[in-house]
C-alpha positions in Angstrom: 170.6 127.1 129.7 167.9 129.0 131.2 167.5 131.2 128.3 167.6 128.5 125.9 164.3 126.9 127.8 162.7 130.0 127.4 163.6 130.2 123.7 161.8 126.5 123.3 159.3 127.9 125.5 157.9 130.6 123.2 158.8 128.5 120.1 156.7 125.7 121.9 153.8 128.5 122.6 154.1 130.1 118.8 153.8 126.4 117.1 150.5 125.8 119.8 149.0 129.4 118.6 149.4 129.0 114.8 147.7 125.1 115.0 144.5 126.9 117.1 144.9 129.5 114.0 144.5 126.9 111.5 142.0 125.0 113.5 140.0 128.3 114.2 140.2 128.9 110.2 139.2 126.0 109.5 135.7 125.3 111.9 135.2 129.4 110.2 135.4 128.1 106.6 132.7 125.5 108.1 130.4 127.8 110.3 131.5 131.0 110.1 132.6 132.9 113.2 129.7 133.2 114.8 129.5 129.7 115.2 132.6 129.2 116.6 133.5 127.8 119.8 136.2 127.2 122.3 135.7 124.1 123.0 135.1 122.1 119.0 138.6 123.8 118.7 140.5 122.6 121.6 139.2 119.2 120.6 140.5 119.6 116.8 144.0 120.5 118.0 143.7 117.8 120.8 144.2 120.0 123.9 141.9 120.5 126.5 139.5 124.4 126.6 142.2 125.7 129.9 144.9 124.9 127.3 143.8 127.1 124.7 142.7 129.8 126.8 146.2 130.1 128.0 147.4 130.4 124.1 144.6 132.1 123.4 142.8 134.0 126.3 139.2 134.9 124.5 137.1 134.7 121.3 137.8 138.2 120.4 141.8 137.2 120.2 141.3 134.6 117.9 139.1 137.1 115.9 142.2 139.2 116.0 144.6 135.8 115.2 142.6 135.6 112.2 142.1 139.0 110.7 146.0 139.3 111.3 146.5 136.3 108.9 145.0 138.2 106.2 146.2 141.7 107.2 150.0 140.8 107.4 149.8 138.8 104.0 148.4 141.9 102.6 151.5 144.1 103.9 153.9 141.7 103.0 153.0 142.1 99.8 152.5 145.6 99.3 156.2 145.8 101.4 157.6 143.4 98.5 156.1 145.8 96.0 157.2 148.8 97.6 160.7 147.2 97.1 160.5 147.0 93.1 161.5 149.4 90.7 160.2 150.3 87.5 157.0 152.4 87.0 153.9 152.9 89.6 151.4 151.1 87.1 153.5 147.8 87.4 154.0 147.9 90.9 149.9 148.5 91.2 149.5 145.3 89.1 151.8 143.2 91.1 150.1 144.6 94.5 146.7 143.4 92.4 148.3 140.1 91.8 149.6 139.3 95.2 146.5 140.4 96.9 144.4 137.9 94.4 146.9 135.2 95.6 146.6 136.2 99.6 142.8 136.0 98.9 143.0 132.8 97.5 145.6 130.8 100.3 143.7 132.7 102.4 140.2 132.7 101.9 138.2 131.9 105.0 140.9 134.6 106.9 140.0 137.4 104.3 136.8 136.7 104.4 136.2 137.4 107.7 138.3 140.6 107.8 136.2 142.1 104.9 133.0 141.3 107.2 134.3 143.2 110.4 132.1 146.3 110.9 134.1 148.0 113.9 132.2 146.7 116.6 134.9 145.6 119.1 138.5 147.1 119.5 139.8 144.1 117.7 137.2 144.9 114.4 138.2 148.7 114.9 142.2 147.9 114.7 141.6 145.6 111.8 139.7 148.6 109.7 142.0 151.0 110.2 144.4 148.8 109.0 142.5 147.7 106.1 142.0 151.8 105.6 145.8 152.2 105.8 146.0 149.4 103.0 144.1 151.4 100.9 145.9 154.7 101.2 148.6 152.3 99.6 146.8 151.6 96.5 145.4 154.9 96.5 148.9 156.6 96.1 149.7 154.2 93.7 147.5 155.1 91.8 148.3 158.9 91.7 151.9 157.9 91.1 151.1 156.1 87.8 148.3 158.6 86.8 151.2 161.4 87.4 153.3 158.9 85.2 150.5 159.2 82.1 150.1 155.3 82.6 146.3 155.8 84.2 143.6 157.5 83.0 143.0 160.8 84.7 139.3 160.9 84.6 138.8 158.8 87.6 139.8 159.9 90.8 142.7 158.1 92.1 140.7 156.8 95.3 137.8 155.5 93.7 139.7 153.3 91.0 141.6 152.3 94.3 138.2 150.9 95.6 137.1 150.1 92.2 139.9 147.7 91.6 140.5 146.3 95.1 136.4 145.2 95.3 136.8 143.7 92.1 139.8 141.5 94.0 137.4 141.3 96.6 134.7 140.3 95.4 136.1 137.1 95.0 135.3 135.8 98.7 131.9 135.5 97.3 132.2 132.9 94.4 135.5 131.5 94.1 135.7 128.0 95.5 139.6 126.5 95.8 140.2 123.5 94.1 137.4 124.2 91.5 137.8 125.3 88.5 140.0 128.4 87.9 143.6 128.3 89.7 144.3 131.2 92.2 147.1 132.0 89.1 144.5 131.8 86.9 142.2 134.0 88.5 144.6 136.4 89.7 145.5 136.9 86.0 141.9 137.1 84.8 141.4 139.9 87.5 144.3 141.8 86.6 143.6 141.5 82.2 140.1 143.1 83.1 141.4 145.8 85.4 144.9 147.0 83.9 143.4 147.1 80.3 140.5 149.8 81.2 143.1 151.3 83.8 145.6 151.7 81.1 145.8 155.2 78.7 146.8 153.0 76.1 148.2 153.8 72.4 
C-alpha cells in the first residue's frame, strides 16, 4: 500500500510539473523568458507561488524544464533514426525531417534553447548538449559522403551547421497555424537541402 501511495505521489508530482511546463511555454511564447514570472504561472495552472516552488524550486529550473523539452525531442529522434537501416544520406534526411517537426510542435521550447548563450549551469548543460546533437549530424554526414551520396567538397561539419541553421532558422518566421503545415515545411526544407547535398546522376 505504502508503495502504491508513493507511486501516485510522483505520478501526481510529474502531471503538476509537465502543466507548469506547458504554462511556462506558453507565458514564453507571450513574453519571452525574460518576462517570466512565478507568480502569472502559478495563477495559470491555479496553484498558489509555494506550490510551484515545491514542483519547481527556481526560474533557472524551469529554464532547464524547458530547454529539456526541445533537447529530448531532438534525441528521440535522432535515437529513432539511429534505429533505421538503409544508407547514411536517408537517415540524415529523416533526422532533418523530424527535427523540422520537433521545431514546429515545439516552437517557443526550441526557441529558447537556440537563445541560451552559456551563462548559467543550466544554459552550459543545454549547449553541450546541443554540441553533442551536432556531432550526430556531423558523422552523418561523413558516413553518406564516405557512401558517395554527399558531395565531398564541403567539409562534413560545416554542411552539418549549414543544413541544421537552415532548420533553424525557422524560429524566426514560421508562425503555426499560418500558412505552410509543419509537413509542409519540413518537406520544403528538406527538397532545398538534400538536392544540393546530393552527388546526383
Amino acid at each position: 500500500m505504502k508503495t502504491l501511495s508513493l507511486t501516485r505521489a510522483r505520478e501526481n508530482s510529474d502531471v503538476r510539473r509537465h502543466a507548469i511546463a506547458a504554462a511556462a511555454r506558453a507565458l514564453i511564447a507571450e513574453r519571452g523568458f525574460e518576462g517570466l514570472r512565478t507568480r502569472d504561472i502559478a495563477d495559470r495552472v491555479g496553484i498558489n507561488v509555494a506550490t510551484l516552488h515545491y514542483h519547481v524550486p527556481s526560474k533557472e529550473e524551469l529554464l532547464r524544464l524547458a530547454v529539456d523539452r526541445a533537447l529530448d525531442a531532438l534525441f528521440a529522434v535522432a535515437a529513432e533514426t539511429a534505429q533505421l537501416d538503409g544508407r547514411a544520406i536517408d537517415r540524415l534526411e529523416h533526422l532533418v525531417r523530424g527535427s523540422v517537426l520537433v521545431l514546429t510542435e515545439r516552437l517557443p521550447f526550441v526557441t529558447l534553447l537556440l537563445r541560451v548563450r552559456g551563462n548559467t549551469k543550466v544554459e552550459r548543460a543545454a549547449l553541450a548538449r546541443r554540441r553533442e546533437f551536432d556531432r550526430l549530424v556531423t558523422d552523418l554526414v561523413k558516413q553518406a559522403e564516405a557512401e558517395g551520396d554527399v558531395r565531398p567538397d564541403v567539409d562534413p561539419a560545416v554542411t552539418a551547421r549549414l543544413v541544421f541553421g537552415m532548420v533553424n532558422s525557422l524560429v524566426e518566421w514560421y508562425k503555426p497555424r499560418r500558412g505552410s503545415s509543419a509537413t509542409e515545411v519540413a518537406d520544403a526544407v528538406c527538397k532545398v537541402a538534400f538536392e544540393g547535398l546530393r552527388t546526383g546522376s
